[in-house]
C-alpha positions as CSV (number, residue, x, y, z in Angstrom):
1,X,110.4,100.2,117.2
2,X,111.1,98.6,113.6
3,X,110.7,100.8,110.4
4,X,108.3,100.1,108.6
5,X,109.6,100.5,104.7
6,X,109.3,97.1,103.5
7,X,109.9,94.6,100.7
8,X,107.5,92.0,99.5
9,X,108.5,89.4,99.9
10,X,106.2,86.1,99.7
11,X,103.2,87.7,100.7
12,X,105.7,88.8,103.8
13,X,107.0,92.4,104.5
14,X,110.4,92.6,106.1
15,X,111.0,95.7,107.6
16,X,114.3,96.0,108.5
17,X,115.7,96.7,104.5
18,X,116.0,101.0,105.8
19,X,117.3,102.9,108.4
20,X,114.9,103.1,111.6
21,X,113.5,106.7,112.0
22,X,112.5,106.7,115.6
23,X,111.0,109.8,115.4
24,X,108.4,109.1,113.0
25,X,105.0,108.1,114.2
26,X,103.9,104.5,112.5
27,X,101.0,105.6,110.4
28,X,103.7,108.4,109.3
29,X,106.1,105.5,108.3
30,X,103.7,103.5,106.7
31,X,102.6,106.6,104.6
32,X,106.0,107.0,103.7
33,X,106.5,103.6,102.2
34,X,102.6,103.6,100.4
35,X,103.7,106.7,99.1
36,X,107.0,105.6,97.5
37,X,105.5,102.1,96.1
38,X,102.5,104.3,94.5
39,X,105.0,107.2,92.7
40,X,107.1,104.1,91.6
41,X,104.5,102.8,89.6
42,X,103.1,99.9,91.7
43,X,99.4,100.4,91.4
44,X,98.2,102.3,87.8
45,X,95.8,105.1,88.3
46,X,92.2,103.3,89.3
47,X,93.9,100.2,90.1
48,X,92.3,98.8,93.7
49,X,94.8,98.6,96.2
50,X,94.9,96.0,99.3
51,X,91.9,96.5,101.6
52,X,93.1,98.5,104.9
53,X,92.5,95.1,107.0
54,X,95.3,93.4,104.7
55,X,97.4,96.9,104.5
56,X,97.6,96.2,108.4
57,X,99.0,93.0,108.3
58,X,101.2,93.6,105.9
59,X,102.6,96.4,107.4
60,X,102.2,94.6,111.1
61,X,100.3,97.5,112.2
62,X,96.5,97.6,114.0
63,X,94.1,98.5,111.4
64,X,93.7,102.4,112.9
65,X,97.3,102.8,112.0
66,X,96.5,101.8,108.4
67,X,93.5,103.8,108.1
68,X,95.1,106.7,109.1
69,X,98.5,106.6,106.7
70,X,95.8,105.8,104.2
71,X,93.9,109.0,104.5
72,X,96.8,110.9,104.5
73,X,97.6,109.8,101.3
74,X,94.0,110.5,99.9
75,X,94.5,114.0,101.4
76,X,97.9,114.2,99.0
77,X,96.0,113.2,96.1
78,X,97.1,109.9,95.7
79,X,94.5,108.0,96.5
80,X,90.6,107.8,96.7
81,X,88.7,106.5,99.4
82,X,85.1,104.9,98.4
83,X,83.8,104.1,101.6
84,X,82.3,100.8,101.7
85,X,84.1,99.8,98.1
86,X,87.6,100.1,98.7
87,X,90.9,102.4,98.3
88,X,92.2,103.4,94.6
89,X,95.2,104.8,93.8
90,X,94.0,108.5,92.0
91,X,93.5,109.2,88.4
92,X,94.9,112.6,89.6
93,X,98.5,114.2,89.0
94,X,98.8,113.8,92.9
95,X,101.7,110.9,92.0
């Protein structure tokens, strides 16, 4: 299994920039990395991130895995779900 902390890179993630954690479940490691980009600043607070569908393929993921590592982020705090609307990164302390 590749790790999934990636680097943007045209449009393109690569993957392979951070040690492989093999025992960390994909939607897991694609938390990890959403998480990171988020508390370094990459989306400001209300700012619309990348629809899960394009999170997927970025990520090289099925859409399930990115729905999940996205709702586990909105349980942190750090981002809000609208259903039908989209994912925002919170107005909230949570980053």
């Amino acid at each position: 299994m590749t790790d999934l902390a990636a680097r943007p890179t045209g449009g393109r993630l690569l993957w392979h920039d951070r040690p492989v954690r093999p025992n960390r479940l994909p939607s897991q490691q694609v938390a990890d990395d959403l998480r990171q980009r988020i508390k370094s600043g990459e989306w400001q607070p209300g700012e619309q991130l990348p629809s899960v569908a394009k999170l997927a393929a970025q990520y090289g993921v099925v859409k399930s895995t990115a729905f999940k590592a996205v709702h586990v982020l909105a349980d942190e705090g750090l981002l809000d779900v609208v259903p039908n609307w989209g994912v925002f990164k919170s107005s909230g302390d949570g980053a």
